[in-house]
Legacy VTK file of the C-alpha trace (Angstrom):
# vtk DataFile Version 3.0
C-alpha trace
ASCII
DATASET POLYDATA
POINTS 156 float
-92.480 98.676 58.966
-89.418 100.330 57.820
-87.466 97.740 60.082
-88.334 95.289 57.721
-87.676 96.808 54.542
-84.320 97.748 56.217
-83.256 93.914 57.227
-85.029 92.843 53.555
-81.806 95.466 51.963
-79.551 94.359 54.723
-79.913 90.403 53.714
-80.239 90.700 49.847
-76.362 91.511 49.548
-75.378 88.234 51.491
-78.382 86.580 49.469
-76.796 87.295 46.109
-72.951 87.183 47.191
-74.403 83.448 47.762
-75.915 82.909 44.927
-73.031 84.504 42.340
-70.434 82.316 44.831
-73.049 78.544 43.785
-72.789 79.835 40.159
-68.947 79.773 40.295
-68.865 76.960 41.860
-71.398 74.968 39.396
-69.363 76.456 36.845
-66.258 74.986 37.694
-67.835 71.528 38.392
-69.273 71.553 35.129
-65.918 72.361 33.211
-63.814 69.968 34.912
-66.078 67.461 34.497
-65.946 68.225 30.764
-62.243 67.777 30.882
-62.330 64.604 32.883
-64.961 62.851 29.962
-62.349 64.020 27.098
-59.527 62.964 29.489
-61.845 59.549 29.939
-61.859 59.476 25.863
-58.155 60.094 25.254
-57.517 57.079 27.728
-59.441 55.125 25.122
-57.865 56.186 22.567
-54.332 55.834 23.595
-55.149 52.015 24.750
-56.351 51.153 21.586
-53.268 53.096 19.794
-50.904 50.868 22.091
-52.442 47.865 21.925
-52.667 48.271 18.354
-49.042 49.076 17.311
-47.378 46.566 20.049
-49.382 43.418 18.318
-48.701 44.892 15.114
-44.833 45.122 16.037
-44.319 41.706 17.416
-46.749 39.795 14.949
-44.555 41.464 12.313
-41.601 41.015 13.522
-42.199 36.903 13.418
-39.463 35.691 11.041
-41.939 33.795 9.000
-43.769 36.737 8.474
-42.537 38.179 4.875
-41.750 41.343 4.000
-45.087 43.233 4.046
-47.306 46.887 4.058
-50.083 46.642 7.039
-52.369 49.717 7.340
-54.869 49.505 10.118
-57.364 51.822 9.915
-58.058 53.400 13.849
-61.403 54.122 14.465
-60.718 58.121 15.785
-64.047 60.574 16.645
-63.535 63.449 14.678
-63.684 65.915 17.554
-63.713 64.713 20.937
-66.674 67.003 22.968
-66.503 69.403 20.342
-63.115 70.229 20.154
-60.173 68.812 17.655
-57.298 67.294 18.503
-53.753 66.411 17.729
-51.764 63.127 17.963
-47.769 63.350 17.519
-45.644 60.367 17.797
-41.983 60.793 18.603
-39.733 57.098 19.175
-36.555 57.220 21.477
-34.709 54.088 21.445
-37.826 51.380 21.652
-40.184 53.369 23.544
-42.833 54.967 21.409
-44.528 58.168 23.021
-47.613 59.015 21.681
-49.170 62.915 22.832
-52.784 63.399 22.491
-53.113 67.860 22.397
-56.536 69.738 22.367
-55.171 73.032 20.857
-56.364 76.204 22.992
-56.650 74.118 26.010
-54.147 72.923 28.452
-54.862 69.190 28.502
-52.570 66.727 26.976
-51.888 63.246 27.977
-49.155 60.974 26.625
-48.787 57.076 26.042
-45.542 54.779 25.898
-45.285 51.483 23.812
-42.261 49.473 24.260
-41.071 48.228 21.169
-38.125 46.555 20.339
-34.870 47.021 18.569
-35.993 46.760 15.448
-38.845 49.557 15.246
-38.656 52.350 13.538
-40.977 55.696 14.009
-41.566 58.023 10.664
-42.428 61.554 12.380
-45.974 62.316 11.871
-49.403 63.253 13.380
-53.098 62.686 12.960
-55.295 65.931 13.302
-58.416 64.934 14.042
-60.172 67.646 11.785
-58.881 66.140 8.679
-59.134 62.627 9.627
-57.599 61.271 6.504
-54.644 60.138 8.470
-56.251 58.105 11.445
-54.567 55.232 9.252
-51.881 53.405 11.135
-48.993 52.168 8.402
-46.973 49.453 9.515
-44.065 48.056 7.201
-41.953 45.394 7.497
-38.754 45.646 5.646
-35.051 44.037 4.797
-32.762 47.273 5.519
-29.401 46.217 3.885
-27.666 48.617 6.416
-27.955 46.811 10.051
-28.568 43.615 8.037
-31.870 42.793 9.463
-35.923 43.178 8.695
-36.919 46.603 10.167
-40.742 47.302 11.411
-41.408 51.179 10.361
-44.626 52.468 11.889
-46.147 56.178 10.801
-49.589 57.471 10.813
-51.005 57.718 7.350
LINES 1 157
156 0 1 2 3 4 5 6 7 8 9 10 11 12 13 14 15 16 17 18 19 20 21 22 23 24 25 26 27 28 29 30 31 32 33 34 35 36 37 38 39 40 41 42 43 44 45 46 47 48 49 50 51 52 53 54 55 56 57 58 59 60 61 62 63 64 65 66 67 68 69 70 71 72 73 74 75 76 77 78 79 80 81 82 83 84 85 86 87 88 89 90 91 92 93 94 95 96 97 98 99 100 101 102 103 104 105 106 107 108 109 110 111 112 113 114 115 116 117 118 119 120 121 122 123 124 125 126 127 128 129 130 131 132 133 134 135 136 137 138 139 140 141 142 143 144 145 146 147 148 149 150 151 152 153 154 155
């Protein structure tokens, strides 16, 4: 009898150095496939933002358009899987980069919309826990400058 007892002690350690190794494991499964739904999410998101602001830029930037204020109002969660998020837009000659952040996590993904030589980019961001500014401002202006209508996008 005290064989038994002795291989019951002897196979518990594997038994739970098994069982704590599965709830790792599970663990990790389940948080990366919590980043790969909000990564899923932020695809959305950034399609919609680039679709969005290259018809905006070349309906606008028609000729026989006038002069003009668009605001298109982006249809943004407020929290994507329960956490907030930022969106910063920076513009480098016509390309338009848009970063989606999660703040305390390290995922971020980026978009690019190829504008053209008249587009303009006023620095600004949406945070999603506000969500006043998930307003995208489009304006299409005569800049006496360069001698030419501009299109200014900003968030806002």
């Amino acid at each position: 009898m005290a064989n038994i007892v002795t291989e019951h002690i002897i196979l518990l350690v594997p038994v739970f150095f098994v069982m704590m190794i599965f709830a790792l494991i599970a663990n990790s499964v389940v948080a990366n496939y919590a980043i790969q739904q909000k990564a899923i999410i932020i695809n959305g998101a950034e399609n919609q933002f680039t679709t969005t602001i290259s018809q905006l830029y070349f309906t606008l930037n028609q000729q026989e358009i006038p002069n003009c204020v668009v605001t298109k109002t982006m249809p943004l969660p407020e929290q994507i899987e329960g956490q907030n998020y930022i969106i910063n837009g920076t513009m480098t000659g016509n390309v338009l980069k848009l970063t989606f952040k999660f703040p305390g996590i390290p995922l971020s993904d980026n978009a690019e919309v190829t504008l053209g030589p008249d587009a303009q980019w006023v620095s600004s961001s949406i945070h999603s826990s506000t969500n006043t500014n998930s307003v995208l401002r489009v304006e299409k202006y005569y800049n006496a400058t360069v001698g030419r209508d501009l299109v200014k996008f900003s968030f806002g």
